[in-house]
C-alpha positions as CSV (number, residue, x, y, z in Angstrom):
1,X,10.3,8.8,77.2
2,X,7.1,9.9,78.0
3,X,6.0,13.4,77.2
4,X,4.0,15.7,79.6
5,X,2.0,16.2,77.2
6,X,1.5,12.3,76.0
7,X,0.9,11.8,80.1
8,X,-1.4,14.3,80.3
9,X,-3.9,13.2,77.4
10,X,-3.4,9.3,78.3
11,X,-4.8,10.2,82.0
12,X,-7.5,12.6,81.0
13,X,-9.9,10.3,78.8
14,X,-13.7,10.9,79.7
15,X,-16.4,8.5,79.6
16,X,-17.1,9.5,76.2
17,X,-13.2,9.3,75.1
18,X,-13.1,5.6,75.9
19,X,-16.2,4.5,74.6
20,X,-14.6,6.1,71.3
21,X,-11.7,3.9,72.0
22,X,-13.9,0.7,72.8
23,X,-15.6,1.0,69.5
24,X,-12.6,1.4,67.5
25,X,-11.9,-2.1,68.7
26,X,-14.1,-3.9,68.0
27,X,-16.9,-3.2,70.6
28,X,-19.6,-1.7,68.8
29,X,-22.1,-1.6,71.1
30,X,-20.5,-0.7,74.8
31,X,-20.5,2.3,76.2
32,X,-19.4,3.9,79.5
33,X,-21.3,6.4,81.9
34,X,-18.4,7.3,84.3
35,X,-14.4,6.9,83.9
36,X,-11.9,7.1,86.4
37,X,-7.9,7.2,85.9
38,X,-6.6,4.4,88.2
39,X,-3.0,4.6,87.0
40,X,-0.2,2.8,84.8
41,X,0.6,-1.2,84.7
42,X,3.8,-2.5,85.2
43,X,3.4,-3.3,81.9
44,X,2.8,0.8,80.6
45,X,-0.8,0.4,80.1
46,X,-3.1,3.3,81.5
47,X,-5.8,1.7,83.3
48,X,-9.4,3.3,83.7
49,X,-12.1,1.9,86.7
50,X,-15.2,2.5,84.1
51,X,-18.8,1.8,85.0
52,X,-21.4,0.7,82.2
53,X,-24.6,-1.1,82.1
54,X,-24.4,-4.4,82.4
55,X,-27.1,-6.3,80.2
56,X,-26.9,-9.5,81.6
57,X,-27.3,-8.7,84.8
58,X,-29.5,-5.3,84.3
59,X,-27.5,-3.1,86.1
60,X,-24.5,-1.1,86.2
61,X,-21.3,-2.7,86.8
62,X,-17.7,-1.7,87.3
63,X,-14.8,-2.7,84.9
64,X,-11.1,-1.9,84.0
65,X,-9.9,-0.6,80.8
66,X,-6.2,-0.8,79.3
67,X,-5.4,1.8,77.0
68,X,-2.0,1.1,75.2
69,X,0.1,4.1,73.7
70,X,2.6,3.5,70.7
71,X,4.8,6.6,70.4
72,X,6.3,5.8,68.0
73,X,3.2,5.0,65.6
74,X,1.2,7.7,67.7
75,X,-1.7,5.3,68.3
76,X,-3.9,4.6,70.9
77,X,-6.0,1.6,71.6
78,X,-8.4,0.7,74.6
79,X,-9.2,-3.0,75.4
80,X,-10.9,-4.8,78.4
């Protein structure tokens, strides 16, 4: 089961709270500017709509980003 709690933190993250996650995995350099809860997979992922610069093409850019919640380890992890 899901917690009220657990939902309410998974659907909350800021900008700043997923670029924490990002980096964690692996993506040292990426940050975001804005985040947006979008809602949850079929698969029980919470996805964010975040926007970011995009180097490449020198702009900013909209992506999604899966964050994963094990309950039972009480881990989170972000990924895109």
């Amino acid at each position: 089961m899901i917690t009220a709690d657990t939902l309410s933190r998974m659907t909350t993250f800021s900008a700043e709270g997923l670029t924490a996650l990002i980096r964690k995995a692996g993506y040292k350099k990426d940050s975001f500017k804005e985040a947006q809860f979008l809602g949850i997979t079929n698969g029980g992922q919470y996805c964010y709509k975040v926007l970011y610069f995009d180097g490449f093409m020198g702009e900013d850019a909209w992506t999604k980003v899966f964050v994963t919640h094990d309950q039972f380890e009480q881990t989170t992890v972000a990924d895109y």
